[in-house]
Chimera marker file (.cmm) of the C-alpha trace (Angstrom):
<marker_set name="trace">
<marker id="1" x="10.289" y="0.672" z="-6.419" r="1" g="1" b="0" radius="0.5"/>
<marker id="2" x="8.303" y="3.295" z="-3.981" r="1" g="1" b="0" radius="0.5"/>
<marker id="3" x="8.922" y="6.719" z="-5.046" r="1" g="1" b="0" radius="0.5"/>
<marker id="4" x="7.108" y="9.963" z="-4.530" r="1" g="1" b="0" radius="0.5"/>
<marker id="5" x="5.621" y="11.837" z="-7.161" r="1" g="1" b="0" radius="0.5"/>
<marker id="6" x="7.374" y="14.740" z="-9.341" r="1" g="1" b="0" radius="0.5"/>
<marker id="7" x="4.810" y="17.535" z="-10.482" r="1" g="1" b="0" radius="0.5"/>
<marker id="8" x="5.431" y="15.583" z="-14.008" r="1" g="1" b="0" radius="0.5"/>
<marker id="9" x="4.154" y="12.878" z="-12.813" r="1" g="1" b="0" radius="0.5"/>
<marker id="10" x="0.494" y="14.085" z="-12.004" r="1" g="1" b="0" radius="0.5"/>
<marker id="11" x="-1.409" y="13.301" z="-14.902" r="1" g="1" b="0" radius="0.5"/>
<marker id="12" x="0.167" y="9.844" z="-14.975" r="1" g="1" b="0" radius="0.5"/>
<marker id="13" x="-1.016" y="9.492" z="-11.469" r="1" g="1" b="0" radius="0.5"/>
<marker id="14" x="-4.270" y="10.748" z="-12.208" r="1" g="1" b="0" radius="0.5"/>
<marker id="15" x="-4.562" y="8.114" z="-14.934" r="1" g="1" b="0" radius="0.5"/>
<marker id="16" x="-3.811" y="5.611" z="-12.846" r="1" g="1" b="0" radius="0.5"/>
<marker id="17" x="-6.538" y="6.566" z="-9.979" r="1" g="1" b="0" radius="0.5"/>
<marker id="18" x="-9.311" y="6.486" z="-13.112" r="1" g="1" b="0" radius="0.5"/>
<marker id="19" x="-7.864" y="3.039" z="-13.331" r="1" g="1" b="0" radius="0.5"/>
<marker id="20" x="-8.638" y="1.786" z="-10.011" r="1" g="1" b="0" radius="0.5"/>
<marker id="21" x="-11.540" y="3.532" z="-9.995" r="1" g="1" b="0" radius="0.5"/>
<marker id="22" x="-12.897" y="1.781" z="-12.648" r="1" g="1" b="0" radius="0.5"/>
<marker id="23" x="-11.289" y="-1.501" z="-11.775" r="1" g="1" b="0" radius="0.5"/>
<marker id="24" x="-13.273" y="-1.071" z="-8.444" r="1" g="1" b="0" radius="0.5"/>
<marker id="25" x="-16.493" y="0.500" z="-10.365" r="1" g="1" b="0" radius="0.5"/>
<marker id="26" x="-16.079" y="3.544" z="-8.290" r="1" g="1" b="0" radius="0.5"/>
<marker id="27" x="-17.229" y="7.273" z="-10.403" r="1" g="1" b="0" radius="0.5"/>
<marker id="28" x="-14.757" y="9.114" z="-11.251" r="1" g="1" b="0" radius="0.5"/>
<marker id="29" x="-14.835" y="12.906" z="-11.428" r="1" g="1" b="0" radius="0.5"/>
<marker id="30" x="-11.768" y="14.516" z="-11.983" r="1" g="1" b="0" radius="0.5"/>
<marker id="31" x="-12.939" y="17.710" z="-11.314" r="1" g="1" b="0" radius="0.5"/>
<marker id="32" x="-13.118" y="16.852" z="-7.090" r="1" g="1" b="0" radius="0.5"/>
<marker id="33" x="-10.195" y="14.172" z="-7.679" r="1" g="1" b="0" radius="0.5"/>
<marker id="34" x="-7.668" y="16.080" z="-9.075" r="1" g="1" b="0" radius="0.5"/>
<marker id="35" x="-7.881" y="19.073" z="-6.631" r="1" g="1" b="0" radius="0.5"/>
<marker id="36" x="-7.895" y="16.430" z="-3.757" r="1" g="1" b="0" radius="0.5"/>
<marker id="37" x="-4.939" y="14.998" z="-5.257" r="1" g="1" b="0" radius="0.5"/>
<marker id="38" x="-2.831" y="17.959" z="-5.530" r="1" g="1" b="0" radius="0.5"/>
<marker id="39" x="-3.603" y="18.937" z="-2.061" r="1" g="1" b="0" radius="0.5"/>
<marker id="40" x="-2.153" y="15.908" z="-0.369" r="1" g="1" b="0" radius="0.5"/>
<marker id="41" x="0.965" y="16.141" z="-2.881" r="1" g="1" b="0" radius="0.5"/>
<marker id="42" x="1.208" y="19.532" z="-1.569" r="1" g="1" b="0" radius="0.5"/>
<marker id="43" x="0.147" y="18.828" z="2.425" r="1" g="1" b="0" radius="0.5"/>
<marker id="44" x="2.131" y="16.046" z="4.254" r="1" g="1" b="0" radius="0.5"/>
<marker id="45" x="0.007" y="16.688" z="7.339" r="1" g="1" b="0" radius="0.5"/>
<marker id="46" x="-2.915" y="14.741" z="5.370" r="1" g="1" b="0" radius="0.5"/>
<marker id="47" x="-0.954" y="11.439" z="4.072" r="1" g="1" b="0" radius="0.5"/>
<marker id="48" x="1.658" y="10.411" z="1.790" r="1" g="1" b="0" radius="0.5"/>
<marker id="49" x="1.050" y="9.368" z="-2.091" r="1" g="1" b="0" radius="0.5"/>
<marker id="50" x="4.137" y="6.682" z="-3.194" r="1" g="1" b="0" radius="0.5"/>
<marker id="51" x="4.370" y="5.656" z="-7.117" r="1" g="1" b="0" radius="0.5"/>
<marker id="52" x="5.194" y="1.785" z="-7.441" r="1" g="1" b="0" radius="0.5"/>
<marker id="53" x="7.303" y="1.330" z="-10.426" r="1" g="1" b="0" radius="0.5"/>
<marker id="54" x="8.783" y="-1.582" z="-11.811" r="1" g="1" b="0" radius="0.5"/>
<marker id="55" x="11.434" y="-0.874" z="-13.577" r="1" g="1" b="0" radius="0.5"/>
<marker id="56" x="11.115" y="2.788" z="-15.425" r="1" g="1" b="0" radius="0.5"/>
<marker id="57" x="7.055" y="1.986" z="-15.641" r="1" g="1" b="0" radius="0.5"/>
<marker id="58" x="4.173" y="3.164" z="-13.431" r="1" g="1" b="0" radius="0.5"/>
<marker id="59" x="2.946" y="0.003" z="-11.991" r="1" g="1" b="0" radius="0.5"/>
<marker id="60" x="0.472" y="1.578" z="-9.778" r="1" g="1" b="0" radius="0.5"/>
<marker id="61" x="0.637" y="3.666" z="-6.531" r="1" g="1" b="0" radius="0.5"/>
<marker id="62" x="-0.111" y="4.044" z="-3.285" r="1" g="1" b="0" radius="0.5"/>
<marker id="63" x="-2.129" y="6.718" z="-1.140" r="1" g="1" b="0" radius="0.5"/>
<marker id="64" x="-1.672" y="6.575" z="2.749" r="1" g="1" b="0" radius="0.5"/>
<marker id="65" x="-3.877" y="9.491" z="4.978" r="1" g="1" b="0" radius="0.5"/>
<marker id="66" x="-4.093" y="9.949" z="8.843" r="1" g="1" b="0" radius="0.5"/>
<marker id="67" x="-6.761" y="9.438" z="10.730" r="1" g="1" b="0" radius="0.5"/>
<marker id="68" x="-6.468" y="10.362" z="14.776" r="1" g="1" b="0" radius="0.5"/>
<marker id="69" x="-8.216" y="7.164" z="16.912" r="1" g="1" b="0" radius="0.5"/>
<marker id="70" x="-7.878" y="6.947" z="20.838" r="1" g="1" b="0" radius="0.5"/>
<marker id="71" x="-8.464" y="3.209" z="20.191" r="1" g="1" b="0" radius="0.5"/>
<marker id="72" x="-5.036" y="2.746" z="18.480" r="1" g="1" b="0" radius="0.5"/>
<marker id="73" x="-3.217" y="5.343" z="20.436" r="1" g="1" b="0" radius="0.5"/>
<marker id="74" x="-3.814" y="8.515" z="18.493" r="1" g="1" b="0" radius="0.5"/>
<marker id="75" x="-2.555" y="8.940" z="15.209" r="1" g="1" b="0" radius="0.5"/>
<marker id="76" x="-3.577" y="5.625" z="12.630" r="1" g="1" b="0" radius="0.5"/>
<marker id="77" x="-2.849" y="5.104" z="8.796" r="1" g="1" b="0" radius="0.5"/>
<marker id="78" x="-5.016" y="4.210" z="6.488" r="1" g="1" b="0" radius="0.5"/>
<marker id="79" x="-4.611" y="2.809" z="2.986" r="1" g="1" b="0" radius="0.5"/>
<marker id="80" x="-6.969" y="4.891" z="0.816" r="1" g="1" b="0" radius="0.5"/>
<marker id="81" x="-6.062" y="3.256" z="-2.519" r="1" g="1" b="0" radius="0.5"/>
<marker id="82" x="-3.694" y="0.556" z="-3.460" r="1" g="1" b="0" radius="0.5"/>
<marker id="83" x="-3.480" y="-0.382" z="-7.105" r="1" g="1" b="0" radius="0.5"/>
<marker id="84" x="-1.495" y="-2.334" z="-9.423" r="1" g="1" b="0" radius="0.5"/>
<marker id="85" x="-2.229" y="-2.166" z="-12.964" r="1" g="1" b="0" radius="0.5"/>
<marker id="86" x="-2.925" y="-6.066" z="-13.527" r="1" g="1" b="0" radius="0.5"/>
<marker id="87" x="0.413" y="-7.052" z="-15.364" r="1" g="1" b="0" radius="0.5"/>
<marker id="88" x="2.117" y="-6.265" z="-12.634" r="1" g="1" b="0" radius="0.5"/>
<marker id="89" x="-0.232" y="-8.031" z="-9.829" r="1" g="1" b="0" radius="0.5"/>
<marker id="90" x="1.375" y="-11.258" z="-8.702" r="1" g="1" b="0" radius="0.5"/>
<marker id="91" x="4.679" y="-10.168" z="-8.760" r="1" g="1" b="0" radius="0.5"/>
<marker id="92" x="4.996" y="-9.081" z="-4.821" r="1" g="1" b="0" radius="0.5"/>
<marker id="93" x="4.939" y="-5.791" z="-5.534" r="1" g="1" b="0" radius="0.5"/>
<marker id="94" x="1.835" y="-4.831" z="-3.707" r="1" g="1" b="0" radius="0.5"/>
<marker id="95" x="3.331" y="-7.048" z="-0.680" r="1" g="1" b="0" radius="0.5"/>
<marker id="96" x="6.480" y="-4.522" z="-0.810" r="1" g="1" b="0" radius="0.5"/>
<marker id="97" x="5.032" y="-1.313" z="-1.092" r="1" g="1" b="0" radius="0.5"/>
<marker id="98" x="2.563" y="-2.493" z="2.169" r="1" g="1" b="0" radius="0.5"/>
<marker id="99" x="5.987" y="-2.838" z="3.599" r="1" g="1" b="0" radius="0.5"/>
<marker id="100" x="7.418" y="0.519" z="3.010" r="1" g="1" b="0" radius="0.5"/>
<marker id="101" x="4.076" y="2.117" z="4.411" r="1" g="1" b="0" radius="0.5"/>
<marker id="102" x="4.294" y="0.000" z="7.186" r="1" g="1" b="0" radius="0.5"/>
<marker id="103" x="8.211" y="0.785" z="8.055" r="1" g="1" b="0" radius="0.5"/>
<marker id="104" x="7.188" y="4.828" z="7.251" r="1" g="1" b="0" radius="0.5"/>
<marker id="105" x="4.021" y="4.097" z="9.553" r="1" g="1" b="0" radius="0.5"/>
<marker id="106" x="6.505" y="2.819" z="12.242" r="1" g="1" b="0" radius="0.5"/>
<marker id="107" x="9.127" y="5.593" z="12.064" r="1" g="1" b="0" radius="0.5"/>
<marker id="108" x="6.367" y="7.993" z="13.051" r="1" g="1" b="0" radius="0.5"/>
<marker id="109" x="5.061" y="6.518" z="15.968" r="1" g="1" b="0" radius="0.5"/>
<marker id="110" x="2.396" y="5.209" z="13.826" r="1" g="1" b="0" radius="0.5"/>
<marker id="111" x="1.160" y="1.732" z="15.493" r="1" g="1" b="0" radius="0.5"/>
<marker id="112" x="-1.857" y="0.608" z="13.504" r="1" g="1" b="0" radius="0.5"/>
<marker id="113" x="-3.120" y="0.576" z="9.572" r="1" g="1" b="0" radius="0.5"/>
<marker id="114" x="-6.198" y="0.683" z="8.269" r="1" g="1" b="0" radius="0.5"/>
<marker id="115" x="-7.763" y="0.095" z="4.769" r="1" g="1" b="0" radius="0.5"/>
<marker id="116" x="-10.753" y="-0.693" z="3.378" r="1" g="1" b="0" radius="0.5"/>
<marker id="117" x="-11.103" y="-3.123" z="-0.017" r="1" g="1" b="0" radius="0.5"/>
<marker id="118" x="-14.679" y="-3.693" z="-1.558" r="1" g="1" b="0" radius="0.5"/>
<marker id="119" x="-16.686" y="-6.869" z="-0.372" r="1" g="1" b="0" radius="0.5"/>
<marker id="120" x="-17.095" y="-9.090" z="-3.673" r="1" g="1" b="0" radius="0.5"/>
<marker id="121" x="-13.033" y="-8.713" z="-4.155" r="1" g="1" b="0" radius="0.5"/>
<marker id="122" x="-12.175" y="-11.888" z="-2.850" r="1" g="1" b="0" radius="0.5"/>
<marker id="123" x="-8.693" y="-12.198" z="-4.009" r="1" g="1" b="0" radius="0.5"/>
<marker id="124" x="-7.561" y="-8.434" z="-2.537" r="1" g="1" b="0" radius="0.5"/>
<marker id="125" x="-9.035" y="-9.947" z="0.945" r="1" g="1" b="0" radius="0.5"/>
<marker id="126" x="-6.961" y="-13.197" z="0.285" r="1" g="1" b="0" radius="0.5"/>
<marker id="127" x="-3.808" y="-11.310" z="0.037" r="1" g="1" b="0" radius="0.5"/>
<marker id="128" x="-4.621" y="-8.405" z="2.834" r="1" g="1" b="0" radius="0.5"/>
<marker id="129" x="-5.106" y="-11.306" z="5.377" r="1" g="1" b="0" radius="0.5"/>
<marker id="130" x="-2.066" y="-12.769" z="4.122" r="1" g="1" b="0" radius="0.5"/>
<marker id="131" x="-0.031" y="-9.942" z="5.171" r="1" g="1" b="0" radius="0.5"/>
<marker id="132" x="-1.867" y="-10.266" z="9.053" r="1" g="1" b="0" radius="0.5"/>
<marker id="133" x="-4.611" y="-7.808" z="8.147" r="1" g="1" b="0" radius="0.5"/>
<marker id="134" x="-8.013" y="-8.997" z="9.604" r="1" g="1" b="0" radius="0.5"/>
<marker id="135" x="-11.254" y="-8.232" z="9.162" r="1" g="1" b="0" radius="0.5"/>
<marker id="136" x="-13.249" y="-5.511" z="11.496" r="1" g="1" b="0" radius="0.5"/>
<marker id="137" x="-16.294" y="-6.321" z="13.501" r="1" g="1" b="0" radius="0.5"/>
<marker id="138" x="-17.400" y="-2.933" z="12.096" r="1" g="1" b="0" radius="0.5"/>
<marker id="139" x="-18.914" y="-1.556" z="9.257" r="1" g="1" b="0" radius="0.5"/>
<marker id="140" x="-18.353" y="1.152" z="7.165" r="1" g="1" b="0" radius="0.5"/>
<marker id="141" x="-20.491" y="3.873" z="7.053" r="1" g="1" b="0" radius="0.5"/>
<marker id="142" x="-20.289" y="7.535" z="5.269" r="1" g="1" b="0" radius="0.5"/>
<marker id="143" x="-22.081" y="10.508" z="3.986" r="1" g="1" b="0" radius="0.5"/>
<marker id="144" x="-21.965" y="13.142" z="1.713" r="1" g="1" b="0" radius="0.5"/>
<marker id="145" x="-21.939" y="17.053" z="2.611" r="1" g="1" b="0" radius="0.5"/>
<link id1="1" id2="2" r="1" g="1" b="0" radius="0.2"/>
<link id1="2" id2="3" r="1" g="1" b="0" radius="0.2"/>
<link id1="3" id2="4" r="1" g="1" b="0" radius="0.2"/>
<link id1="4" id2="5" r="1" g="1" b="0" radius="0.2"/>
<link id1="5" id2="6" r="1" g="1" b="0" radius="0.2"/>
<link id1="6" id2="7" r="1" g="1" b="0" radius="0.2"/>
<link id1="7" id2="8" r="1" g="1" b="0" radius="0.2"/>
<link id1="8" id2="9" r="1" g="1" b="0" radius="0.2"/>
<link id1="9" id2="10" r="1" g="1" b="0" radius="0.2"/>
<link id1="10" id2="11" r="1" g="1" b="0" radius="0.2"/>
<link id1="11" id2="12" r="1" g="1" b="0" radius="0.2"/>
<link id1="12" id2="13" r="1" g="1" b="0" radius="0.2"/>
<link id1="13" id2="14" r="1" g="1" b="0" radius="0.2"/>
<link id1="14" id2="15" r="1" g="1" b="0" radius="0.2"/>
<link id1="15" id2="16" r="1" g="1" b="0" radius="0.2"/>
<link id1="16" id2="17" r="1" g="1" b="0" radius="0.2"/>
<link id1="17" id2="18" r="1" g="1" b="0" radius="0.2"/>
<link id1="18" id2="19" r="1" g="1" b="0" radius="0.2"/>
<link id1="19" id2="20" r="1" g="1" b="0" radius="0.2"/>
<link id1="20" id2="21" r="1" g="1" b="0" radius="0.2"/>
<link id1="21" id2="22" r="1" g="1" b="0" radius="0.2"/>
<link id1="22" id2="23" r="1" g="1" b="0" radius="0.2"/>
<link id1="23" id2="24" r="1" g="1" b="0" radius="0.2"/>
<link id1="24" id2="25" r="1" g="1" b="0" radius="0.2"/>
<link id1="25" id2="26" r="1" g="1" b="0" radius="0.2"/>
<link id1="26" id2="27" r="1" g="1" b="0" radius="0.2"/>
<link id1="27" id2="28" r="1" g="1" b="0" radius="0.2"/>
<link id1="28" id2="29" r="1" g="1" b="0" radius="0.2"/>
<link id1="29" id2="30" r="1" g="1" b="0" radius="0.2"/>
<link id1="30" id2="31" r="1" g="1" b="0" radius="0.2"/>
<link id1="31" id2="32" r="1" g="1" b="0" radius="0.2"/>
<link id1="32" id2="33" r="1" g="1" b="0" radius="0.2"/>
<link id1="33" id2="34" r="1" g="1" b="0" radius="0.2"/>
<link id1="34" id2="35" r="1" g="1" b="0" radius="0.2"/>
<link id1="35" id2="36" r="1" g="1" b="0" radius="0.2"/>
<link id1="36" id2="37" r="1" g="1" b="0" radius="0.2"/>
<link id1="37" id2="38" r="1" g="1" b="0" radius="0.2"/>
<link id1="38" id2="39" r="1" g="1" b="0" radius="0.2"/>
<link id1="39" id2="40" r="1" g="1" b="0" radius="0.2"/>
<link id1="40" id2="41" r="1" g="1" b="0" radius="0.2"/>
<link id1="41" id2="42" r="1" g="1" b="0" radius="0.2"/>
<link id1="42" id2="43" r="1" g="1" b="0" radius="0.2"/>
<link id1="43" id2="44" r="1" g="1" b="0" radius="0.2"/>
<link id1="44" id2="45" r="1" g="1" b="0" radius="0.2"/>
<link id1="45" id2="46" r="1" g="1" b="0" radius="0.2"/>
<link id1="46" id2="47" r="1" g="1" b="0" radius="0.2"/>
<link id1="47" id2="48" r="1" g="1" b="0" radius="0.2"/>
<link id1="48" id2="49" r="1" g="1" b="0" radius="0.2"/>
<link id1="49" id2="50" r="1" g="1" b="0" radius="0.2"/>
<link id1="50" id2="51" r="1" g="1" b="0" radius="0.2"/>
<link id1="51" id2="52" r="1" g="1" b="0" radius="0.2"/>
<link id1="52" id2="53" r="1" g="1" b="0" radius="0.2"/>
<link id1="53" id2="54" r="1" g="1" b="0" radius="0.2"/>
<link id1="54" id2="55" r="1" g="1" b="0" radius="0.2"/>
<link id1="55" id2="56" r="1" g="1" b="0" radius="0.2"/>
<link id1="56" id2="57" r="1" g="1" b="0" radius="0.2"/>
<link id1="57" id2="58" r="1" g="1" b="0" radius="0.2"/>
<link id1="58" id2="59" r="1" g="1" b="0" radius="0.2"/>
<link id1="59" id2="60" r="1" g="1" b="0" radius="0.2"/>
<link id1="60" id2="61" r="1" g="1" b="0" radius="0.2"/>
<link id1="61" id2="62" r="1" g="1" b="0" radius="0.2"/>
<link id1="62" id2="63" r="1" g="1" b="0" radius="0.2"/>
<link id1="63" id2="64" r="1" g="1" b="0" radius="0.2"/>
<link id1="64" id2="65" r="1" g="1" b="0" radius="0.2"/>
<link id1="65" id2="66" r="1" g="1" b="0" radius="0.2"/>
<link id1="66" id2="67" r="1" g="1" b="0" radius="0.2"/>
<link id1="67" id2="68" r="1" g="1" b="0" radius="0.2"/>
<link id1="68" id2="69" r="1" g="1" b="0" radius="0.2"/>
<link id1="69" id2="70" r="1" g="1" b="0" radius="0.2"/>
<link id1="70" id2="71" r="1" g="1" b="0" radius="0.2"/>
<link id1="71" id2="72" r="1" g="1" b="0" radius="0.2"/>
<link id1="72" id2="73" r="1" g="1" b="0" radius="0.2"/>
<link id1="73" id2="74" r="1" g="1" b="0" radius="0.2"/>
<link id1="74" id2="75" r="1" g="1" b="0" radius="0.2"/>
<link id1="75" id2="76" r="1" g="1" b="0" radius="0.2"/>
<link id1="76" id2="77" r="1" g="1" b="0" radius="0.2"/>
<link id1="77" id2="78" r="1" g="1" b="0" radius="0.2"/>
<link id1="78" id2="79" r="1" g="1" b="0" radius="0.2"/>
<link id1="79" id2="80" r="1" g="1" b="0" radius="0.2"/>
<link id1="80" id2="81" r="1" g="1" b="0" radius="0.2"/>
<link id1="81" id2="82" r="1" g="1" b="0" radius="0.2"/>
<link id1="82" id2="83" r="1" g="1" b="0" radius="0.2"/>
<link id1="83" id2="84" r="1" g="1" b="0" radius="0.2"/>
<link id1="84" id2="85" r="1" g="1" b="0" radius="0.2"/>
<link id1="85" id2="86" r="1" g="1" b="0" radius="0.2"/>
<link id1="86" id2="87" r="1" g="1" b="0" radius="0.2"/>
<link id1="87" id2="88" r="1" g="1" b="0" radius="0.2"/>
<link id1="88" id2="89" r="1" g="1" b="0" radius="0.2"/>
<link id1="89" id2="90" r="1" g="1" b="0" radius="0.2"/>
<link id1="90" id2="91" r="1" g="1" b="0" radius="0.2"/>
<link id1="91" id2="92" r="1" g="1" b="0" radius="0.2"/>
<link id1="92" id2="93" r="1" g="1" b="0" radius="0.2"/>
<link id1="93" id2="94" r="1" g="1" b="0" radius="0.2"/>
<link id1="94" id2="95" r="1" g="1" b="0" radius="0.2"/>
<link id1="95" id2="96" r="1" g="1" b="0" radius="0.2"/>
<link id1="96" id2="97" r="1" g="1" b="0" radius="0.2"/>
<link id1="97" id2="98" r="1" g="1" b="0" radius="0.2"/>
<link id1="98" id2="99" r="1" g="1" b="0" radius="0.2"/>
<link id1="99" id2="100" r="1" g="1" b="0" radius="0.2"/>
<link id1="100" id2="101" r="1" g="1" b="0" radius="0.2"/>
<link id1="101" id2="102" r="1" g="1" b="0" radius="0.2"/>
<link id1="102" id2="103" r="1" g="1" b="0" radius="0.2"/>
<link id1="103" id2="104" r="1" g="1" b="0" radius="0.2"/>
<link id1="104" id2="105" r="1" g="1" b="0" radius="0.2"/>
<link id1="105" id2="106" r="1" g="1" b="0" radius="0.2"/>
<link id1="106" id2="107" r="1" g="1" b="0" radius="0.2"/>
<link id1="107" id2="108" r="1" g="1" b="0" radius="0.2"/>
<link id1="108" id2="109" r="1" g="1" b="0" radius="0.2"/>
<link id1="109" id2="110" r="1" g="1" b="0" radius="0.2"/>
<link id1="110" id2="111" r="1" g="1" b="0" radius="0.2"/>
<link id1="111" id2="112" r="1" g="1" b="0" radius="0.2"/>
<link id1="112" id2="113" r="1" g="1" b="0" radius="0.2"/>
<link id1="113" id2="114" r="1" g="1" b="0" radius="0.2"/>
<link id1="114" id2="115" r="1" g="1" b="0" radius="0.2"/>
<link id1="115" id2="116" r="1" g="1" b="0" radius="0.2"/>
<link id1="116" id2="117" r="1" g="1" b="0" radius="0.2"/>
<link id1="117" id2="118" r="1" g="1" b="0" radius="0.2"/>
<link id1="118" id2="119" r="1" g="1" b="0" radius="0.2"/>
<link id1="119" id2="120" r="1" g="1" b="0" radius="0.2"/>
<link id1="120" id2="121" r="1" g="1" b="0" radius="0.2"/>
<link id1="121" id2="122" r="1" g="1" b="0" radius="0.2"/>
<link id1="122" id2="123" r="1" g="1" b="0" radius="0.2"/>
<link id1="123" id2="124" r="1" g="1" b="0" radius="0.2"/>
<link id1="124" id2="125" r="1" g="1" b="0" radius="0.2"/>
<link id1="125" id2="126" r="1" g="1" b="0" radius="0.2"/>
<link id1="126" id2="127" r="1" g="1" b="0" radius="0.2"/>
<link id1="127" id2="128" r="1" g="1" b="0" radius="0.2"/>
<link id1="128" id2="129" r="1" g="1" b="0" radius="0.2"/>
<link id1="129" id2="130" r="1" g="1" b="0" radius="0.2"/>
<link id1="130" id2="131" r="1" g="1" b="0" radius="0.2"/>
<link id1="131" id2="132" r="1" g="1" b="0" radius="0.2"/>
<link id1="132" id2="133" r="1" g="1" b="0" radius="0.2"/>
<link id1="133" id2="134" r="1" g="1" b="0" radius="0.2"/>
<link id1="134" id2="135" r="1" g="1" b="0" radius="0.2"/>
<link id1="135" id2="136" r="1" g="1" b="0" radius="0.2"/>
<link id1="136" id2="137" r="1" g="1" b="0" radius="0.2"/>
<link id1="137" id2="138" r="1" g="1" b="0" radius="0.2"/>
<link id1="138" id2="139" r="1" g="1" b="0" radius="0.2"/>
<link id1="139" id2="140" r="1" g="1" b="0" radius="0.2"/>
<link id1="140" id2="141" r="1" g="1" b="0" radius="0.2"/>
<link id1="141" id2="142" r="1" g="1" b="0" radius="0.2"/>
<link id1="142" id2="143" r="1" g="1" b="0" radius="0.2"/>
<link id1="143" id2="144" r="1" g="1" b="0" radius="0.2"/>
<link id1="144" id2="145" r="1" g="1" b="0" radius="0.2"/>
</marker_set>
C-alpha cells in the first residue's frame, strides 16, 4: 500500500501535490515545489515521501520531515502533507499509512508526530483525533525569506 517513489513516478507525484494543494486552496508553484520535492527524494536526512496505492493506482501520498524539539526529546516527525484523492477517502487508507509513519517514526527513536491540517477542515480534525492526535495550545506562525 506504502511505497516509495521511483524517479518515474515524479510527475505523478507532482500531480498529486497540485491536488492537495488545491483541495486545501494552497498556491501552487511548481517551479519552488518541484525542486523541493526532488531534494527530499534525493536527501533522507530531511524526511521520507511514501506513495499510497490501492491496488496498481496512486491513491495519494504521504510526506514525513524532521524537525529537532528538546520538548519531545530531540528528533520529532511531522506530517507535511497527507492526501487521498477523494475516491479513495473512507476506505482506511489514510488510517494505515499514519500507521506505517508511525511504526518508521518508532524504529528511529522517533517518539512524537506532528502535523498541521487547515482550521475550517472539520472532517480531517475528526479523523486526526480519532487516531489520538490532539489539538496544540499553540499556534502556528511562519514567514517568508
Amino acid at each position: 500500500m506504502l511505497r516509495k517513489p521511483r524517479a518515474s513516478d515524479f510527475q505523478r507525484l507532482l500531480g498529486l501535490i497540485r491536488e492537495y494543494y488545491r483541495y486545501d486552496g494552497l498556491r501552487f508553484d511548481a517551479k519552488s515545489v518541484g525542486p523541493a520535492l526532488r531534494k527530499l527524494l534525493h536527501d533522507e536526512s530531511l524526511g521520507r515521501v511514501w506513495m499510497i496505492h490501492q491496488g496498481a493506482e496512486a491513491a495519494g501520498y504521504i510526506i514525513l520531515t524532521f524537525n529537532y524539539d528538546l520538548e519531545f526529546g530531540g528528533l520529532q516527525g511531522v506530517i507535511t502533507d497527507l492526501f487521498l484523492r477523494e475516491k479513495y477517502r473512507g476506505r482506511g487508507l489514510g488510517k494505515r499509512a499514519l500507521d506505517c509513519v508511525g511504526e518508521y517514526c518508532r524504529n528511529r527513536g522517533i517518539s512524537a508526530i506532528e502535523l498541521q491540517v487547515e482550521h475550517d477542515n472539520k472532517a480531517a480534525q475528526a479523523f486526526y483525533r480519532r487516531l489520538g492526535f490532539k489539538t496544540l495550545t499553540r499556534i502556528v506562525m511562519g514567514r517568508g525569506l
